[in-house]
TORRO-537102 format. One record per residue: z, x, y of N, C-alpha, C, O in turn. Coordinates in steps of 0.05 Angstrom, whole numbers, padded with zeros to 5 digits, always signed. Each point is the difference from the previous one (the first is absolute). Layout:
N
ZXYZXYZXYZXY...
This chain:
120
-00277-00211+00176-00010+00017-00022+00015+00027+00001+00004+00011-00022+00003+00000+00041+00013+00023+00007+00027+00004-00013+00010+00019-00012-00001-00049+00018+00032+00000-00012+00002+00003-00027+00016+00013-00015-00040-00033+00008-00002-00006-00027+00006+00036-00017+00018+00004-00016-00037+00018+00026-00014+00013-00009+00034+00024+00001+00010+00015-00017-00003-00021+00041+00026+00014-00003+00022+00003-00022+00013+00016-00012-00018-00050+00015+00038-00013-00022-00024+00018-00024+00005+00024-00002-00027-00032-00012-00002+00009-00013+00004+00030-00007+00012+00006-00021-00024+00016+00038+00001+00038+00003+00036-00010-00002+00006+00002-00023+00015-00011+00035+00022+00007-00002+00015-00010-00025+00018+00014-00009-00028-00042-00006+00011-00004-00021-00012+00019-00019+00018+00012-00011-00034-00007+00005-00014+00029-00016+00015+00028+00007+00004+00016-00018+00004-00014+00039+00019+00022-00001+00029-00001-00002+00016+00018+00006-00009-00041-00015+00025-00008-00008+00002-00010-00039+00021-00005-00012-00050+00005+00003-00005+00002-00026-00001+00020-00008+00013+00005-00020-00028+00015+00033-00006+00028+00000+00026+00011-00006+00005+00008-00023+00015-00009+00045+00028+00015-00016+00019-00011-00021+00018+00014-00010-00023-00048+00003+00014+00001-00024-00017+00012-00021+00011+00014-00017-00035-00018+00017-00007+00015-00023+00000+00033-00013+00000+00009-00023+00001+00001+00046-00006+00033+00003+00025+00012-00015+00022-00010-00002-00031+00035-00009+00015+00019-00020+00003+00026+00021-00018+00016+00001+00037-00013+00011-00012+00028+00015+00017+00022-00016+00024-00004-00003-00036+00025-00006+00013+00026-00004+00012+00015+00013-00011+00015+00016+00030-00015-00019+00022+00017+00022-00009+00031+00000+00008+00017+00016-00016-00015-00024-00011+00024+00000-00033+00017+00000-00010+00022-00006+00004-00041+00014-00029+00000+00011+00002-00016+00023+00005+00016+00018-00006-00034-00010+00006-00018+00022+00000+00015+00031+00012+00021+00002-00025-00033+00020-00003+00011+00019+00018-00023+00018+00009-00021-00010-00007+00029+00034+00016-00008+00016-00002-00029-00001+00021-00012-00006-00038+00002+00011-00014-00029+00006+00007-00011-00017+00018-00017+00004-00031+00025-00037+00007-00017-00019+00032+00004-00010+00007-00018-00016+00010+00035+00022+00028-00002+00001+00010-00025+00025+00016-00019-00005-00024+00024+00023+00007-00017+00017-00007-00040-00001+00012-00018+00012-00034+00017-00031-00002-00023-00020+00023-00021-00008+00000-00024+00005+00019+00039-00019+00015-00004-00017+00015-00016+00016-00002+00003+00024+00020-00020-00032+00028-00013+00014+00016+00013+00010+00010+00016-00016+00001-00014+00044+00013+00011+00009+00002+00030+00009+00019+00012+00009-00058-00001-00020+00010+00029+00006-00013+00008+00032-00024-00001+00002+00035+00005+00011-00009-00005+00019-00017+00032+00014-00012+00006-00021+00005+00015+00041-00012+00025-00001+00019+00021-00002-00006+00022-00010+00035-00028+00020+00016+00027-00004+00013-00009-00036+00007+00021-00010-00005-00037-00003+00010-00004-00027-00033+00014-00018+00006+00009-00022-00026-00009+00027-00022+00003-00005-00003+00037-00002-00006+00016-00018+00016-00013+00053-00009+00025+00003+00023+00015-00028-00006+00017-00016+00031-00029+00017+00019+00010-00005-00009+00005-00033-00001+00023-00008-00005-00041-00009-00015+00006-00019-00022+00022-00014+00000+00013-00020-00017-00015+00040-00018+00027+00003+00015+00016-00003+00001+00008-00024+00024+00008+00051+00007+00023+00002+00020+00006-00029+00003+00023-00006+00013-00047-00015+00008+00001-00024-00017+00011-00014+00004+00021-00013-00029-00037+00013-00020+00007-00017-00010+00038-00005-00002+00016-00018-00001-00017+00044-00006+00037+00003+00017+00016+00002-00007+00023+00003+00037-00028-00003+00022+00017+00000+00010+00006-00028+00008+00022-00008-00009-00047-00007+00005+00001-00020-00027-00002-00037+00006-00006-00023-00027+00013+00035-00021-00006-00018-00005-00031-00012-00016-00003-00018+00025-00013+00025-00003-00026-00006+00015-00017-00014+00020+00010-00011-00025-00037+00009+00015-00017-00012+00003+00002-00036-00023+00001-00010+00043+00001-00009-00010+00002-00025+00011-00033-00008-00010-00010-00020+00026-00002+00032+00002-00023-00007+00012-00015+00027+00010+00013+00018-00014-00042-00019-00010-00017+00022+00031+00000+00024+00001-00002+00024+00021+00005-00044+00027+00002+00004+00003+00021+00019+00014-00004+00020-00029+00035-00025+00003+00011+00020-00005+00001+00027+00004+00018+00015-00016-00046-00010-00006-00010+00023+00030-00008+00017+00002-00008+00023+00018+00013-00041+00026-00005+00014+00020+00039+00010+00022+00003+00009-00041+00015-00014+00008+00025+00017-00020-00005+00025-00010+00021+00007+00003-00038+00005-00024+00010+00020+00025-00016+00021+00007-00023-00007+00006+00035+00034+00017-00012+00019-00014-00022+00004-00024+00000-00003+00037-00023+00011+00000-00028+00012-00009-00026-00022-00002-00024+00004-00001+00037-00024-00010-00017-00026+00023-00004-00027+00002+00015-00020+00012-00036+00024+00010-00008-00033+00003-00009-00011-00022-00010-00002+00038-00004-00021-00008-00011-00024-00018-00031+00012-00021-00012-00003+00034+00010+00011-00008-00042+00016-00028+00009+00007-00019-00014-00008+00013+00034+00021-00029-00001+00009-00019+00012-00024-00025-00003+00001+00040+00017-00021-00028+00007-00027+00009-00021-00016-00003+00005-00023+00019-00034+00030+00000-00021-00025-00021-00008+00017-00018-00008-00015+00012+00008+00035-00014-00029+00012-00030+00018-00004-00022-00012-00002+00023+00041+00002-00036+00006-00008-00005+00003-00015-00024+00001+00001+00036+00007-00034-00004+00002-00026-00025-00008-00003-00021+00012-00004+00025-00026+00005-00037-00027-00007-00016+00015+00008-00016+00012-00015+00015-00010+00040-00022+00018+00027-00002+00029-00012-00023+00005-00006+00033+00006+00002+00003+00029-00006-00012+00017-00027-00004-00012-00021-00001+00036+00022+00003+00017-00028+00002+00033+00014+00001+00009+00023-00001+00001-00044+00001+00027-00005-00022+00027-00006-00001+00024+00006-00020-00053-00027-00022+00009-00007-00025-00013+00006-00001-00022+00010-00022+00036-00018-00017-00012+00006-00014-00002+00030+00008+00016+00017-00036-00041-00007-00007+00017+00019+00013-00034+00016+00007-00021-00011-00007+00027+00029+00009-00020+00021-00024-00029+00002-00023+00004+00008+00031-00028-00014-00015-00015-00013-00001-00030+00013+00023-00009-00003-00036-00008+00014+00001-00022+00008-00017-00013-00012-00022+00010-00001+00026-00030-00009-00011-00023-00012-00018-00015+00016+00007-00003+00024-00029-00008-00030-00030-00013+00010+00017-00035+00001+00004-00015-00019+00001+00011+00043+00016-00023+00005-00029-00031-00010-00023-00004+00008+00045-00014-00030-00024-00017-00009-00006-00019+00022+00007+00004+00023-00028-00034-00035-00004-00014+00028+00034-00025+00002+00006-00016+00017+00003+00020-00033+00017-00013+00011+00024+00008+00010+00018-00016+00006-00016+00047-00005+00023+00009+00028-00021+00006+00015+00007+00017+00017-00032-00024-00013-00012-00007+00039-00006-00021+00000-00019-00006+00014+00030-00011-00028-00005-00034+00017+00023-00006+00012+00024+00004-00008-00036-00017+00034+00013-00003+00025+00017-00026-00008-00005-00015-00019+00032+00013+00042+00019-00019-00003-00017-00030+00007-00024+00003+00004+00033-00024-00003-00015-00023+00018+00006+00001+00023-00014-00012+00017+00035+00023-00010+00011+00008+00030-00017+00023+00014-00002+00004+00025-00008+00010-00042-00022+00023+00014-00026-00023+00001-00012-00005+00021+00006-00005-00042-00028-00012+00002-00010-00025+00020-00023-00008+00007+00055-00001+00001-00003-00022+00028-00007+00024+00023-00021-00002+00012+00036+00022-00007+00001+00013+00019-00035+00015+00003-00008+00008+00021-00004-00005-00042-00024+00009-00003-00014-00010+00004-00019+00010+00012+00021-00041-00019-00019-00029+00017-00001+00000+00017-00023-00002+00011+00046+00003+00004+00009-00006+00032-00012+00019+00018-00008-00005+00023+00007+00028-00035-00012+00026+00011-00033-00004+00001-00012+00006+00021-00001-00015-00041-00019+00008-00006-00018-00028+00005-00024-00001-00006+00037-00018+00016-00010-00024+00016-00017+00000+00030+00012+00002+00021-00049-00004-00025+00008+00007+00028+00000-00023+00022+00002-00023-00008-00004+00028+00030+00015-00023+00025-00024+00003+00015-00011+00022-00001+00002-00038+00012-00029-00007+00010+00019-00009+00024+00017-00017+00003-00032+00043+00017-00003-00003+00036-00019-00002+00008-00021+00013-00003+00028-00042+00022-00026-00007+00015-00015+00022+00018+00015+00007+00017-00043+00006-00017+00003+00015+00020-00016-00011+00020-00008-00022-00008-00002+00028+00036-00004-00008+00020-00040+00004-00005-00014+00014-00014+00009-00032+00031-00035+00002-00007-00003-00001+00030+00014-00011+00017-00039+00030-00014-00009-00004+00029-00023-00020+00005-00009-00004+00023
């Protein structure tokens, strides 16, 4: 049941970030760090763009921030904005249904095994 309960919290947070809109310019560390590939110093590095320069006015200028360029704002376009408040989507029930490969493993788990115990 445990496992079960895992694959699920982890496939939910792997729905969680395709769906999410984060504002680059609201966005806190964490939810920058969300995104594909941004990892805490590409993250931090953002922030300090963000406050050096008053913010993002379009998504492109996500390519003055060091260690970030074009290949990495094609691949977050989708993920990203400018405006607005930082936004994740209420994941439906069918990005949390489990694989059949999780749901054997959930059986197997959640089977229980009868030990003889000793009687006096």
């Amino acid at each position: 049941m445990k496992k079960m309960l895992l694959a699920l919290v982890t496939c939910l947070s792997f729905s969680m970030t395709a769906f999410s809109a984060v504002n680059l310019n609201t966005a806190s560390q964490s939810e920058l760090e969300s995104l594909k590939n941004i990892g805490p110093a590409k993250a931090q590095a953002i922030i300090d763009y963000r406050k050096k320069s008053g913010g993002f006015k379009t998504v492109e200028d996500l390519n003055n921030v060091p260690g970030i360029g074009n290949k990495t704002i094609a691949n977050l376009k989708s993920e990203i904005t400018v405006s607005g408040a930082t936004k994740v989507a209420t994941p439906t029930a069918k990005d949390l249904k489990p694989t059949a490969v999780d749901a054997k493993k959930a059986i197997k788990v959640a089977t229980p095994v009868l030990v003889p115990t000793k009687t006096k």
